[in-house]
C-alpha positions in Angstrom: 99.7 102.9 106.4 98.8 99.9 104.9 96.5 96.8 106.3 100.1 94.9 106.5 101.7 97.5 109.4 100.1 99.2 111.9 102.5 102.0 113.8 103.5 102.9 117.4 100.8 100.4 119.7 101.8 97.3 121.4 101.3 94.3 119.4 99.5 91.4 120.1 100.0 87.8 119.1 99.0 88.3 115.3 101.9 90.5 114.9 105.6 90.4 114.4 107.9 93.4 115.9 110.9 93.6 113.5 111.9 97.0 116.0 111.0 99.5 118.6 107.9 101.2 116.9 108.0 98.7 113.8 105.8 95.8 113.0 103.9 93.4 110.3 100.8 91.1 110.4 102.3 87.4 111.0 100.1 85.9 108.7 101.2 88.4 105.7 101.0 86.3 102.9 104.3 88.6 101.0 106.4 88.7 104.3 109.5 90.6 102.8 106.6 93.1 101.4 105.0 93.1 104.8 108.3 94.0 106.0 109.4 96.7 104.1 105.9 98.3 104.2 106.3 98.6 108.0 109.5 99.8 107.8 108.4 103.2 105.5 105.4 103.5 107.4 107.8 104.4 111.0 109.8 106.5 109.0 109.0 110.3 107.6 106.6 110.0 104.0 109.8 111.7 102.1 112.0 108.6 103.1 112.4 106.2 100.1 114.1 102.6 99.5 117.5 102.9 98.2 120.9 100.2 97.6 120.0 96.7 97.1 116.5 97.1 98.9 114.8 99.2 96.6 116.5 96.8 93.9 115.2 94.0 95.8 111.8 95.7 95.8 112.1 96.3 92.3 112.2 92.2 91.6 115.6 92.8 89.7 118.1 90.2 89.9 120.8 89.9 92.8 123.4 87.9 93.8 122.7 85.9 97.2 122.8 87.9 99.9 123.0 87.2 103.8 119.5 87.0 105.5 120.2 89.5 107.6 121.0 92.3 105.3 119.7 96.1 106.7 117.0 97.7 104.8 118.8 100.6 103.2 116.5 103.7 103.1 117.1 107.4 102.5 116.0 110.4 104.0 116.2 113.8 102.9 
C-alpha cells in the first residue's frame, strides 16, 4: 500500500472515497496516480492495469476521453 491509499477503514475528512473499500488522500498532489494506486491496492496483488488505463498510466498518447471512464483492470 502506498502513503496515497489506505484500505478497508472509514475515512476521515483528509480523504476521498472513490468506492466501498476504496480511497485516496485529498490533498494527493498526482490525483489520477492517487487514484489508480488505491484502486490496485483493494484488489488481489496479481491484478494489473489493462485497456486505455494502463495506457493512460503509461503517459502514452490518447484521444479525449469522457471523465468518467472505468478503470480497466485484470485479474487472473
Amino acid at each position: 500500500m502506498s502513503e496515497m491509499t489506505e484500505r478497508a477503514r472509514r475515512r476521515g475528512p483528509g480523504w476521498v472515497r472513490l468506492d466501498q473499500g476504496v480511497h485516496r488522500r485529498a490533498d494527493a498532489a498526482d490525483v489520477r496516480r492517487a487514484e489508480l494506486s488505491a484502486w490496485l491496492d483493494a484488489l488481489p496483488t496479481t491484478a494489473v492495469l489493462t485497456g486505455l488505463t494502463a495506457a493512460g498510466s503509461w503517459g502514452l498518447w490518447l484521444p479525449p476521453l469522457p471523465a468518467d471512464l472505468p478503470v480497466f483492470v485484470a485479474v487472473p
